[in-house]
Each structure stands twice: as structure tokens, then as C-alpha cells.
N, C-alpha and C positions, 0 to 999 in steps of 0.2 A: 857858233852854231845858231843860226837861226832858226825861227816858227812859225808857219802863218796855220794861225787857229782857222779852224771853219765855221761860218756861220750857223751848222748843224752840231758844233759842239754842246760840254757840257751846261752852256749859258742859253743853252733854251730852255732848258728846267726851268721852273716858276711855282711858286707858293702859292698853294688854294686856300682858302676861306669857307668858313662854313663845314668844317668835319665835324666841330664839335657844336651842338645844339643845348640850350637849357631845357632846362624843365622840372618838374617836380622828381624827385628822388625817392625809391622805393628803400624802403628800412632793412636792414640787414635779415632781418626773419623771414619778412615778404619775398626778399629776391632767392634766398635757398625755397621757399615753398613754392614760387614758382617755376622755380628749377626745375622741379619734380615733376610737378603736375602737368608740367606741357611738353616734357621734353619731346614728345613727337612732330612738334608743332616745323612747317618746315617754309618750303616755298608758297603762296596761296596761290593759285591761279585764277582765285573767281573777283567779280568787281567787291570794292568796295560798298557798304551801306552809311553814304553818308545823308547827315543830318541835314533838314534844310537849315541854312543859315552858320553852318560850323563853317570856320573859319581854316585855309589850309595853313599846312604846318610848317612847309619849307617855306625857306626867306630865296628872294630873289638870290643867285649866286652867280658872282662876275668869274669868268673863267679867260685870260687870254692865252692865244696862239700867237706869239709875235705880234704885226701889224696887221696879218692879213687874216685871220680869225677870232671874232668876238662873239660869244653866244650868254645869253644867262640860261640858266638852269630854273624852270619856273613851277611851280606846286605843282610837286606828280600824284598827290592824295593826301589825304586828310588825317592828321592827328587821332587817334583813339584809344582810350582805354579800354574801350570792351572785353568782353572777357574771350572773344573770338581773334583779337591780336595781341595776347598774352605769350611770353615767350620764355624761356631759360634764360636765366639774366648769367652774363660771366664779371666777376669781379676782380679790379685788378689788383696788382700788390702793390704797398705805401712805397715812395721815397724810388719811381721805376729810374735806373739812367737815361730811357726814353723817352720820360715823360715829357718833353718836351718835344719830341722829337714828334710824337702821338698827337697832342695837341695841335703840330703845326701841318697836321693831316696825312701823315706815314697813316698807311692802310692797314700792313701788319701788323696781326700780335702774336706772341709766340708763347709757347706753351706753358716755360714758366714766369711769364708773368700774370699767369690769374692766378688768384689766392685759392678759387673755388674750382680749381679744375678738377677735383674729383668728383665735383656734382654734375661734370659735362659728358662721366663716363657711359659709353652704351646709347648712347646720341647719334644715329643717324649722320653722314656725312651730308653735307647742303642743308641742314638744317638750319634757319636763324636765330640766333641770342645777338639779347641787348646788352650793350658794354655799359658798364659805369664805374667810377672811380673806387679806390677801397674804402672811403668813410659813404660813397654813396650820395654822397653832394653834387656830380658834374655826370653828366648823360655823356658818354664820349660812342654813342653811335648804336648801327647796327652791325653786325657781322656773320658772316660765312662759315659755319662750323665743319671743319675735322679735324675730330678727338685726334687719332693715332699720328697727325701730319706735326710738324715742328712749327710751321704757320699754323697754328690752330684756329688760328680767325681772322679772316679776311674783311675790312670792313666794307659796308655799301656806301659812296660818298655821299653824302645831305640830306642822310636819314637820322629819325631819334626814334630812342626805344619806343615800342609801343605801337609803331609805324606800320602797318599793313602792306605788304610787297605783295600787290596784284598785277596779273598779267597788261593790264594797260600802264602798270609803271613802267614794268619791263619793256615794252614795246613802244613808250617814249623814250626813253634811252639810246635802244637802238638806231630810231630813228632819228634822233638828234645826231648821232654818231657819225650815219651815213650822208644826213645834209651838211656834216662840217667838213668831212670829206670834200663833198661835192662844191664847197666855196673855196678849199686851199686849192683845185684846181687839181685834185687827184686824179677823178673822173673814175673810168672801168678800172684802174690799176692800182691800188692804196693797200694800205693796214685800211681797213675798213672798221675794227674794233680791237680796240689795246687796253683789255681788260679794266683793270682799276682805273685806271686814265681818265674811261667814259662811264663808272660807276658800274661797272660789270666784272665781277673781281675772277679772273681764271679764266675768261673767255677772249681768246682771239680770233678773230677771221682776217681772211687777207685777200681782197676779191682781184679777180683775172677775169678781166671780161664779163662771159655771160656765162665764169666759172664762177666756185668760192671753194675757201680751206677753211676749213674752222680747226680751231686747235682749244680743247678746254682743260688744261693746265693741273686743275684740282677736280679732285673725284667730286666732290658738292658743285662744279658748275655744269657739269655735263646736264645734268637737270633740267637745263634752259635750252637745249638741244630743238626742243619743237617751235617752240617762239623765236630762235634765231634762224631758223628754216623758212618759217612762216616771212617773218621781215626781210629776210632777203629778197626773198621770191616777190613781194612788194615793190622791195625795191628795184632792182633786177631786171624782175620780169621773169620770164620760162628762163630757170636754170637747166644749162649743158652739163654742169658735173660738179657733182657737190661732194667736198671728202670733208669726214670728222676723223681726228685725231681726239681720243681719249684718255686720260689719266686713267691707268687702272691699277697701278701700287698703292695700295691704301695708305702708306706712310709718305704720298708723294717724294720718294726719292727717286735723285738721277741716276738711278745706278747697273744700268743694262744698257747703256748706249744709245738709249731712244727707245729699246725692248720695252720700257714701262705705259708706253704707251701702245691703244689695239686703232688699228689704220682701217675703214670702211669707206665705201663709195655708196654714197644712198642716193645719188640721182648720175645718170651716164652709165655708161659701159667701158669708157678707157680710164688708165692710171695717171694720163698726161695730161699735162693743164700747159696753156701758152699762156707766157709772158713775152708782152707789149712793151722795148723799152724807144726813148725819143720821139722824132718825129718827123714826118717828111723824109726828104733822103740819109737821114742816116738814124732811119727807124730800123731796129733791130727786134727779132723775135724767137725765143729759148720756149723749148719745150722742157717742162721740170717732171719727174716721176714721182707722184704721192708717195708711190709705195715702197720709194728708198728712207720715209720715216721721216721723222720731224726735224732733224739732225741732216741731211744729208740730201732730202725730199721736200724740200724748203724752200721757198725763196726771201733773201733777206731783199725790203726796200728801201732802207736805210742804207746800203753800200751805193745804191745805185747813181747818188748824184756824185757820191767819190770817183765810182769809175769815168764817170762823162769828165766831171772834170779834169781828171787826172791822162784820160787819152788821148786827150783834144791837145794837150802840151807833150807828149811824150810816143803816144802810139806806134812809132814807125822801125826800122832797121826788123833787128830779131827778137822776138820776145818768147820766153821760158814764163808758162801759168802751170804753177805748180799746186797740186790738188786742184784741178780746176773744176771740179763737180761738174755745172752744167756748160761750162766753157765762157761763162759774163766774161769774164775778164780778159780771152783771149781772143775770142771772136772778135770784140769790139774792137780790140787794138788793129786786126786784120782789117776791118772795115774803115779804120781810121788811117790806113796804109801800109801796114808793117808789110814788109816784104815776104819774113817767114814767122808764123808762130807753132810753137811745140804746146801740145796740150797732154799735162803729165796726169796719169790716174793711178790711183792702186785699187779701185774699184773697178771692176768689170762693166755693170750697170750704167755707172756714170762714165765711161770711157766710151761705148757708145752712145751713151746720149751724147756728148760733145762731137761726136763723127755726125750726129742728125745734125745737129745746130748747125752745125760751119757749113753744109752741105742747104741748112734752109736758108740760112743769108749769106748763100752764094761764093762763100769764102774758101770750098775745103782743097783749094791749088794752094791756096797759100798756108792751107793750117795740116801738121803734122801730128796723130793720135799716139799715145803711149801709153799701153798699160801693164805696169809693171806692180810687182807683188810688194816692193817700199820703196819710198818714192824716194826716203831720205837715202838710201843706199846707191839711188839712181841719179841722184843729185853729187853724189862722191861719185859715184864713175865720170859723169860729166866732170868734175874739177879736175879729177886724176891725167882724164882724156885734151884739157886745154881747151874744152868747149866754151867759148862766152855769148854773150843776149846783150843786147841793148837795153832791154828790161824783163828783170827777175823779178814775179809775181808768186808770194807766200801766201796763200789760206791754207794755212795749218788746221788740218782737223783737231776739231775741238772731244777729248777725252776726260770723262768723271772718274775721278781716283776720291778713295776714304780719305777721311782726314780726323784722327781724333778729337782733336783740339776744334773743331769746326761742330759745332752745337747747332748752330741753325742759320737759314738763307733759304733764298732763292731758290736752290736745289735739292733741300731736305737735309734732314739732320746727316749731317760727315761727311756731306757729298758738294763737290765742286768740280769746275772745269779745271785742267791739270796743268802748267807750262811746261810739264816735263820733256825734253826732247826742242823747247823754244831754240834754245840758241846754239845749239848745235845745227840746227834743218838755217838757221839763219847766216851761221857762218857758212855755211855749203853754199846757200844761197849767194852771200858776198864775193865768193869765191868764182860763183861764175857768170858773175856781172863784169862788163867791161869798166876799162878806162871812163870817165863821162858818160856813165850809163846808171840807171834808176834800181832801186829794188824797193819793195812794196814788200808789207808785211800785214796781216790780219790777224786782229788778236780778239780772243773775248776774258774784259775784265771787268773788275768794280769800278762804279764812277768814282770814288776817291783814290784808287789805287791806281788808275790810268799811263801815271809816269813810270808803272813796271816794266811799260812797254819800250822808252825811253830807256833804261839801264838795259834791258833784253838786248837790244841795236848795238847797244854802247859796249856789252861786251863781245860780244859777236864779232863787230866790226874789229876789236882787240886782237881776238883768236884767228880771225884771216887776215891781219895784217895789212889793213886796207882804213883809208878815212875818206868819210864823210860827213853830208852837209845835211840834217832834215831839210827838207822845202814843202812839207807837208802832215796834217797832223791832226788828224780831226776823227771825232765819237760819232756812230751811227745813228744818233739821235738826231730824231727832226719834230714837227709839230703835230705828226700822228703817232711816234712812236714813246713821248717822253710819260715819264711817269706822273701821278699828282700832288708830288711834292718833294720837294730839292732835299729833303734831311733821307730821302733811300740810297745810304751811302753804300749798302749790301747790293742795291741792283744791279746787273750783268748787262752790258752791251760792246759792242764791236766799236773796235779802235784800231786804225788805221794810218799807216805811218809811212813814208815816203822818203828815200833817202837818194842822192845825188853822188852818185862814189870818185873818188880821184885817184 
């Protein structure tokens, strides 16, 4: 069994510098009396009042993208104790198993590891507290307060306590964001901001043209709502349609299938936003629906260099896209020459959206809609029936199930994505794959746990009695989407697998 890793694997992750800052340490009495006294204390939006001749407080910070992106990170304001950026200090506990982890710039903190979280209670979500260690020796930053979340605090990267967050910090950042885009060669179509990445913890947007999506993750980022508006439009230019995805389960858990979040359209009047994939002739273009939700009403661009790769060697005879949501995967392979593609839904929504698609790039003689109420049932009538594909495509819809033992992530306390129902939908799949013919699977896992996907395949391909070779095998990560720092072994992204069946 062989592997050819992708370039966009887990090895574009990279170590940042510069999370943790010195400086003078306030005394265990001072940091509970400040607790108290400010805790309203929250985002600032007005300038800063700096001194002539004060000196700023960030250090130059080297950040790379591969080869083709180098930016530093240069003084977004000034240092101060005044009594006007005084804030809730949160303190950690002695002897964390993280602390190293913290140190090497993990963004997260989680609920119990502050010693003083009961002095954070009745705190405003998006409020900011300054972290320092439990004797109160080492400034380890600033962060993004909600009490009730299992992420309690989300840190801001290259700030130290004390630090004033004004709207021209915020709107350097952004702006930084959007010009490193515009050098990796993104252009109109990118993650335009990947939250903690670019020092904006819970905020995503992902621009389409002379659209945008913003997604804000945690209930304290929606707060920057007006200044990512503002900088788009900056950037941009006259936005066509602007949708916000909002956090509104105050324990940010995943636990309504995307329901935790509330879906608005603040600039346009439609729910469809076009995406732009390629170029030249064999530029493709998918209209995606906001309002099927974050989950479903999405577009990932991290799959996207998978697909071209993967179509360009493979796209042709018959191909089965199963879940195909907006139809990427099937369309393209029609366009790449497939003679016939089935495109399977058990959504209604998204089953005509994929009848617009193949019909906007010109495809729909060759592509076949289905929508049926389970797709994995539709997949056993096919095996039963002797139907085969040249390529069998799996995006299994991703489902949140409780988990006791699951304390805290990503997802909120006890909640995760679910493999339940994996290998079963993937033996089916195996099943009606031909001879010398491909099946593709989409997962979403932890970056350390990645080779579940590997045992998934491995039994699957067991249960249908059928062998194969991977010839492909690569994480959704690339250089706008990776996190800022290699030790978030709990972060979730898509991994994608590629097998060769005999």
C-alpha cells in the first residue's frame, strides 16, 4: 500500500513566536481586585492616547506561509497601564499538561485550567482578560472571554496584558489578512480570514467575488461584525451580498446540526453566492445557498485543489457523487469528460441546486439528479441492483453526537463530529465501484487522529471483499486555512483519501 502525501498536508502547520510576551507581573491581590473592578471592560473601539515618545509594545513577528508568503506582524499600539486598559486578569493553574503546548502559541484555554474562574463569572461574552501564569511571573497574553463556553478564552496573538484593542488594531489585522491573500494568489475567491490564524479569534470570512460569508464562531466575536463590514467594503469595493453566520448557543456547542447558529443577509436580496473554481477553459462555476447553514451552505476551499487534482487523472467513464451538496465533485468530473455522472442527495435543497449547476456549466446531458430520502439505503439498492461507476465519490455528511468522556474542543463541551454510519456508507460505496476503478472518501477529523481514516477504508474494503491501493491522501489544510500553531492536536479539518480498487 502505498501514499503520496499532499503538499497541503498536515506539514504546513508551522510554529509561531511571539504568543508569549514579558513584562512586569501583577501580585496575586492586584489581579483578583482587578478582576472585579473592570470586569465590564470589553472590546475598545476608540484610538488609542499615546504618549509622545512611548515606545510600542509588539516585537517585530516573522510569520511564514511556505515560500510564497512572508509578512511580519509590526506594532499595532502601544503598551499602557492606564487605568483606562485595565482588565479581568484570568490566572492559570500550576503544573498545566498544556503548558507547553500554551507556551508554543495554542490559542486555547479551557475552562478548567484557570485557578480564578470563578472571578470571571457574570462577565459579558467578548470581553477581554489578561492571562498570566499561576505564581504570576509570565504574561502569557490576551484573551477572548466566554464564561459558559468550554473554550473560555481564546487568545489574541502578539498582545500582552495591559494592551489596548482599538479599532485601528482591529483593522490592521484585517488588512493584513486580506493583502496576504492577495500575494498567495487567492484573488476574488479565498478564506479571506481564518480566525486565530490572522489574530482574530472566532472570525471567519470566505470571499466570492464581490460577495463575502462571514461566519463568527464564538458568541464574543460577533462584536467585530461592524469593522469586518467596514474592511471588506474597503477592500472589495460595493459588496453584492453579504451573509453573517452567528454563534448564538452561549455554551458554543455543536449540538443542533448547524441550528446554533442564526443566518442573515445584511447587504443583497438573494441567498446564492457564485463560486469561481479554475481558469480559462475549464473554469467552472457553483452557486452555493447561505441559507442551507454553515454545515451544508458552505463552501470548503481547501477541497478544492483535491478535486482538480484528482479529476484531471481520473474524471472520465461513470462517476457516482454521493452527498453531493452543490455538485463540485460531479460536475467537475462531467467537465473533465465523464461520460455519465449520477449526482445523489437526500436533501431536497441541495439536489436542485446541483440540477442549476450542471445545467450552468453546460453539463446537465451528461449529469443525472437523485433525490432520495437516504442516500446510504440508495447506495445498497445500487449494490443489490449490480450497478458500478468508474468513480465512487463519498462526502459523508458530517453529524454531532454527545460524548461523555469529551470534556472540551472545538465543538464545545461533549460534542463532536460522529464516524458513526463511516464504514458501512463506505462498504456500499466499495461495492459499487468497478474493477480498476477509484473511490474517494471525505472525512472530517483531528489532525493527530487522521489515520482513522486509513483503518475506516481498511475495514470497509474488508466487509466488501474487495482490495485496494491508496494513491492519495491528503488534509484540507493549505496556507490560508492552517492554524497558529502545530501543538492544536484537537483541531478538525477534512481529510481526503483516494483508493484504486482491484
Amino acid at each position: 500500500m502505498h501514499v503520496q502525501q499532499s503538499a497541503s498536508s498536515l506539514s504546513s502547520l508551522r510554529f509561531t513566536e511571539g504568543g508569549i510576551m514579558g513584562g512586569k507581573a501583577e501580585s496575586a491581590k492586584a489581579a483578583q481586585l482587578l478582576t472585579r473592578q473592570y470586569a465590564e471592560s470589553s472590546f475598545s473601539l476608540k484610538r488609542p492616547k499615546m504618549a509622545a515618545g512611548l515606545r510600542p509594545s509588539l516585537q517585530e513577528l516573522a510569520r511564514t506561509w511556505r515560500s510564497t508568503r512572508s509578512f511580519a506582524m509590526r506594532a499595532e499600539g502601544s503598551r499602557s497601564r492606564a487605568p483606562e486598559t485595565l482588565r479581568p486578569v484570568a490566572r492559570l493553574k500550576e503544573a498545566l499538561p498544556r503548558q507547553l503546548a500554551l507556551n508554543m502559541g495554542h490559542p486555547w484555554i479551557y475552562d478548567d485550567e484557570v485557578s480564578n474562574i470563578g472571578d470571571l463569572n457574570g462577565i459579558d461574552a467578548g470581553t477581554l482578560v489578561d492571562i498570566i501564569s499561576s505564581d504570576g511571573a509570565t504574561e502569557l497574553g490576551v484573551g477572548v472571554l466566554n464564561r459558559q463556553a468550554s473554550i473560555v478564552l481564546r487568545r489574541m496573538e502578539g498582545l500582552s496584558p495591559g494592551m489596548e484593542v482599538t479599532q485601528e488594531l482591529l483593522q490592521v489585522r484585517l488588512r493584513k489578512a486580506f493583502a496576504a491573500r492577495d500575494q498567495l494568489g487567492g484573488g476574488s475567491f479565498c478564506r479571506a480570514v481564518h480566525g486565530e490564524q490572522d489574530g482574530l479569534p472566532g472570525v471567519i470570512v470566505d470571499r466570492f467575488g464581490t460577495s463575502a460569508v462571514v461566519i463568527f464562531e464564538s458568541v464574543g466575536s460577533a462584536k467585530l461584525e461592524l469593522v469586518v463590514q467596514e474592511e471588506l467594503t474597503r477592500w472589495i469595493g460595493k459588496l453584492r451580498q453579504l451573509t453573517v453566520h452567528r454563534m448564538t448557543a452561549k455554551k458554543e456547542k455543536w449540538a443542533q446540526e448547524g441550528s446554533e447558529f442564526t443566518t442573515s443577509i445584511t447587504r443583497g436580496d438573494s441567498s446564492k453566492v457564485r463560486v469561481e473554481e479554475g481558469e480559462g477553459s475549464s473554469q467552472l462555476y457553483f452557486d452555493i445557498d447561505v441559507l442551507q447553514g454553515v454545515l451544508v451552505g458552505h463552501w470548503n476551499y481547501g477541497l478544492e485543489k483535491m478535486r482538480r487534482e484528482l479529476t484531471a487523472c481520473f474524471g472520465q467513464g461513470t462517476v457516482l457523487d454521493a452527498w453531493a451538496q452543490a455538485g463540485q465533485w460531479g460536475i467537475r468530473c462531467a467537465r473533465a469528460g465523464a461520460e455519465e455522472v449520477v449526482l445523489l442527495e437526500d436533501t431536497l435543497g441541495l439536489a436542485k441546486l446541483c440540477r442549476e449547476n450542471a445545467i450552468l456549466n453546460g453539463v446537465e446531458e451528461q449529469c443525472t439528479i437523485l433525490h432520495r430520502g437516504d442516500v446510504t439505503s440508495e447506495l445498497r439498492n445500487m449494490a443489490t441492483s449490480g450497478i458500478r461507476f468508474n468513480c465512487v465519490s463519498l462526502n459523508i455528511r458530517v453529524r454531532f453526537e454527545r460524548y461523555f468522556k469529551h470534556q472540551r474542543g472545538q465543538f464545545g463541551k461533549w460534542y463532536k463530529p460522529s464516524l458513526k454510519g463511516y464504514e458501512r456508507a463506505i462498504t456500499l460505496g466499495a461495492m459499487v465501484t468497478s474493477r480498476g476503478g477509484y473511490l474517494v472518501v471525505t472525512f472530517l477529523l483531528p489532525l493527530t487522529t487522521e489515520y482513522w481514516a486509513l483503518y475506516l477504508v481498511q475495514g470497509a474494503l474488508e466487509r466488501a471483499s474487495r482490495i485496494g491501493s491508496i494513491i492519495y491522501f491528503s488534509t484540507g489544510i493549505n496556507e490560508d486555512s492552517a492554524m497558529p500553531s502545530s501543538t492544536m492536536d484537537e483541531f478538525w479539518t477534512h481529510v481526503l483519501i483516494c483508493v484504486k480498487l482491484s
